[in-house]
C-alpha positions in Angstrom: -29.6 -7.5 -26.8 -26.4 -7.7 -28.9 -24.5 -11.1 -28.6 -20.4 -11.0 -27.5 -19.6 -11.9 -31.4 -21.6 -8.9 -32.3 -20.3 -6.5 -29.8 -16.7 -8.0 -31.3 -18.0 -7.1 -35.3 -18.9 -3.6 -33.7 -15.6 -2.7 -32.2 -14.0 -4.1 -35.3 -16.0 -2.0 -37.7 -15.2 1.0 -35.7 -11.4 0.7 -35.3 -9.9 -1.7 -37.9 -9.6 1.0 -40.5 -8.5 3.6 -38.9 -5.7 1.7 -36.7 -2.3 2.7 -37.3 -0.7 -0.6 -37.3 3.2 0.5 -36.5 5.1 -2.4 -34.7 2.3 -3.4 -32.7 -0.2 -5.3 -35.4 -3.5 -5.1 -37.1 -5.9 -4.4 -34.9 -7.6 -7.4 -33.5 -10.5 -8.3 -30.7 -9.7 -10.9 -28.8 -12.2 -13.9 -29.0 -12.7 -13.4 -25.0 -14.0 -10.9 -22.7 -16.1 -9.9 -19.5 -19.9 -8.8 -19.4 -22.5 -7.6 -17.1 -26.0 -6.9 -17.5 -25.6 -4.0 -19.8 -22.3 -4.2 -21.7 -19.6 -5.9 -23.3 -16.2 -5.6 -22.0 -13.6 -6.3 -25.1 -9.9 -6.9 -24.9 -8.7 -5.1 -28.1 -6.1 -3.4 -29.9 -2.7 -4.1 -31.6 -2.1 -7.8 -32.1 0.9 -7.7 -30.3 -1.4 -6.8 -27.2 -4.1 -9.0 -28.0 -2.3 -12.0 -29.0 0.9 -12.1 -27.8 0.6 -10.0 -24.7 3.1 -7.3 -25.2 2.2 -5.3 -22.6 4.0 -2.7 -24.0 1.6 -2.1 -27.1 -0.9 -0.8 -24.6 -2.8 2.5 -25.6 -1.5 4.9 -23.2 -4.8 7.0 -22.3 -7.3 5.1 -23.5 -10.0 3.0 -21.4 -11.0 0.0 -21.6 -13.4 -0.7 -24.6 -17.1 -1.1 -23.5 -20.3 -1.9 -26.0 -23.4 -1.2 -25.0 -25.9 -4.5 -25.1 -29.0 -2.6 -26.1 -27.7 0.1 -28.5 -24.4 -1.1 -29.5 -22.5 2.5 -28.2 -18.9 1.8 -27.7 -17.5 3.7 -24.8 -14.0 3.6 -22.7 -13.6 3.6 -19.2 -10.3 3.0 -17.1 -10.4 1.1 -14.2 -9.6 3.6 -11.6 -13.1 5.0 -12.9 -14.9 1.6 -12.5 -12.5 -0.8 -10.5 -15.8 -2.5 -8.9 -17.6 -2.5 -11.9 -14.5 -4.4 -13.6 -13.9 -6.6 -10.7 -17.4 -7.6 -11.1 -17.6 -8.8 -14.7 -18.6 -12.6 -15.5 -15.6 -13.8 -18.3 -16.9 -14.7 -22.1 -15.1 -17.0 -24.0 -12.3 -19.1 -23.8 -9.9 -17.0 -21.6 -5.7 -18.0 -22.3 
């Protein structure tokens, strides 16, 4: 089972270079999150989001980031696809 800080190194190695950084920020994983028994739910994306919560550096489109505990998969779901599942998450980390 992959730890929350690898889950984070995952997303990271994924997105970082390819992240158009614009005015919203390097792309950053926030040190917090959610989980259930299978996955990782990360709070990622422009620092603007991440950090400062600039609600306006959003993705538009794009789900929520999920990793997979056993494989390490990143996937995206929105919440009108899994409000319950969402809702149901136990918060990692130090949450602001």
């Amino acid at each position: 089972m992959l730890s929350f800080e690898e889950a984070r190194a995952i997303a990271y190695g994924a997105f970082a270079q390819t992240w158009e950084v614009g005015s919203c920020g390097e792309y950053t994983v926030a040190e917090y999150g959610y989980e259930d028994d299978t996955a990782w739910l990360l709070l990622d994306g422009g620092r603007r989001l991440v950090i400062d919560g600039d609600y306006s550096c959003e993705p538009v489109g794009r789900g929520s980031t999920f990793v997979d505990k056993r494989t390490g998969e990143i996937y995206f779901v929105t919440y009108l696809e899994a409000s319950d599942r969402i809702d149901a998450m136990t918060p990692v980390g130090r949450h602001p």
